[in-house]
C-alpha positions in Angstrom: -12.1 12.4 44.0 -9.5 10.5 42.5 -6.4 12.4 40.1 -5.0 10.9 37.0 -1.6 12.9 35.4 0.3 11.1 32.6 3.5 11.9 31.7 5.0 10.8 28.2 9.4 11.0 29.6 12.3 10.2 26.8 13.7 7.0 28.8 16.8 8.8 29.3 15.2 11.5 31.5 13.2 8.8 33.6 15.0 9.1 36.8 15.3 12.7 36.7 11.5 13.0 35.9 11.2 10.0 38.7 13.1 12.4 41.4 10.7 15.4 40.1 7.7 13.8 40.2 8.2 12.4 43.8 9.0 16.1 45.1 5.1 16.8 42.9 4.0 14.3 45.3 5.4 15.3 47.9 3.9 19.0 47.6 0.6 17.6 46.9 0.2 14.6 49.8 1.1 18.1 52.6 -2.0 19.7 51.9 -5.3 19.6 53.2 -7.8 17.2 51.8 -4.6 14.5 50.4 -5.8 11.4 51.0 -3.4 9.1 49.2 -1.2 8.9 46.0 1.0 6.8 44.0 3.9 7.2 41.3 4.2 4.6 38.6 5.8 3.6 35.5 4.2 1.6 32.9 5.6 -2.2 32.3 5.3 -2.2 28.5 6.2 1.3 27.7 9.3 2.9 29.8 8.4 6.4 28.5 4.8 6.4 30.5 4.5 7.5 33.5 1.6 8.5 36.1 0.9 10.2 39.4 -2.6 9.3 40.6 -3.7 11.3 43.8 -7.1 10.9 45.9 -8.7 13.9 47.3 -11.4 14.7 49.9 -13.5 16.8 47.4 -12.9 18.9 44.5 -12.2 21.5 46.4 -8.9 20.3 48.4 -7.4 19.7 45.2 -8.4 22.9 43.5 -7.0 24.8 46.5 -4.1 22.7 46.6 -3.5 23.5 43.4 -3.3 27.1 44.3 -0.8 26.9 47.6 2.8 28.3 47.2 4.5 25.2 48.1 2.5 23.2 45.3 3.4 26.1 42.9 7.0 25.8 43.4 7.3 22.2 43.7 4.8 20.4 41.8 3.1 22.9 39.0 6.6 22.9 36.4 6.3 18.9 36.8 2.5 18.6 36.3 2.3 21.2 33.5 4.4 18.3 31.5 0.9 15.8 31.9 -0.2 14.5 28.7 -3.3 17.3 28.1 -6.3 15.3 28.9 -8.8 15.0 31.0 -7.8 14.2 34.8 -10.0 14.7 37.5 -12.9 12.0 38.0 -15.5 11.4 40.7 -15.5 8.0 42.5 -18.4 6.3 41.1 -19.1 3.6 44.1 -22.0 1.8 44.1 -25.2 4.2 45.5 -23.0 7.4 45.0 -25.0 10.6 43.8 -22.7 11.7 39.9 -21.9 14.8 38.8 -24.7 16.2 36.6 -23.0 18.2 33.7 -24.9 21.6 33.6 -23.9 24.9 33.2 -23.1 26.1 36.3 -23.5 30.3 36.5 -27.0 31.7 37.6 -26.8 34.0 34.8 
């Protein structure tokens, strides 16, 4: 499972928001089910920035979500994402999708 945040930063604040966003990382890449991730800026426009993460499943990054260490370090920074969508499913070649369907047995 593969994690896109934007960030839209006044230049200004970039290497503040740089510093914050690496300790988000950091919080993230010690739990279980981190695979990899990677900070970046965008080379046309200094105000973008993004934190892309790969996760074992769904579920490691929902429960990492939910640890203290990831609510103290990393939740203040994310909850400044651009509000989209950001979680997608690797779509390899032969790999079974997500079906979208309501998902309560009642």
């Amino acid at each position: 499972m593969i994690v896109v945040n934007r960030f839209r930063v006044p230049e200004a604040d970039g290497p503040a928001f740089r510093e914050d966003l690496q300790r988000a990382h950091d919080a993230l890449a010690a739990r279980p089910g981190f695979l990899t991730g990677t900070l970046g800026r965008n080379v046309d426009d200094p105000e973008l920035w993004v934190l892309t993460t790969t996760w074992e499943h769904v579920g490691a990054y929902r429960r990492a979500l939910s640890s203290y260490d990831v609510k103290l370090h990393a939740v203040a920074t994310l909850g400044r994402a651009i509000e989209e969508p950001s979680a997608y499913e690797v779509a390899g070649p032969g790999t079974d999708l997500n079906i979208q369907q309501t998902r309560s047995l009642g």
